[in-house]
C-alpha positions in Angstrom: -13.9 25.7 3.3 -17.5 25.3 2.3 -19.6 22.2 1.6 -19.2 22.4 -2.2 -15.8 22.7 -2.0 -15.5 19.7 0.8 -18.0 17.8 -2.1 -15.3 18.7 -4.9 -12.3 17.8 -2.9 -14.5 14.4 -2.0 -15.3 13.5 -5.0 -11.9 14.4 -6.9 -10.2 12.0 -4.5 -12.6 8.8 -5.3 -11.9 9.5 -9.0 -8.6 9.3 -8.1 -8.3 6.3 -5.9 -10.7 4.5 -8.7 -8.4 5.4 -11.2 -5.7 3.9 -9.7 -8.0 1.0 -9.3 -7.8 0.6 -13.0 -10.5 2.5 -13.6 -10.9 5.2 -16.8 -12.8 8.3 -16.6 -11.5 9.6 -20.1 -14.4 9.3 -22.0 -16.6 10.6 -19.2 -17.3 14.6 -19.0 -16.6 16.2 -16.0 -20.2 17.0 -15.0 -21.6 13.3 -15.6 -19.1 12.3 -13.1 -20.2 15.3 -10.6 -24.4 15.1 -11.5 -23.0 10.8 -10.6 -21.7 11.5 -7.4 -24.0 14.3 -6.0 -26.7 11.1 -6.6 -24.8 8.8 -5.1 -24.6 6.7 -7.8 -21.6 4.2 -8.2 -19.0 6.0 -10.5 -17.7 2.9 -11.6 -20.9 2.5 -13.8 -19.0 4.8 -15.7 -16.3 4.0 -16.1 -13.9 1.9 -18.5 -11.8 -1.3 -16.7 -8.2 0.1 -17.9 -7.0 -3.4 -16.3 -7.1 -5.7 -13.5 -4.9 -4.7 -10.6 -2.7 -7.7 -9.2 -1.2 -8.2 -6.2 2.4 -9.8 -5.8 3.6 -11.9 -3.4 
């Protein structure tokens, strides 16, 4: 695999674990969220709070 391929797969899975964070990319274009993460900028910036995640005891 190559390193832009490695930086896809990187930054598809932080998408995904913010998402199920509660966080929304829906109204974010794909290539704000890449040009965000190849600057190392927080990707939650963003994003939309969906909700806040609870945890049950």
């Amino acid at each position: 695999m190559d390193a832009d391929m490695d930086l896809e797969i990187e930054m598809v899975a932080l998408v995904h674990k913010l998402e199920e964070a509660g966080y929304c990319f829906a109204e974010v274009s794909d290539e704000d969220i890449r040009s965000a993460f190849l600057n190392n900028q927080d990707l939650r910036d963003l994003a939309v709070i969906r909700f806040a995640r609870t945890t049950a005891n």
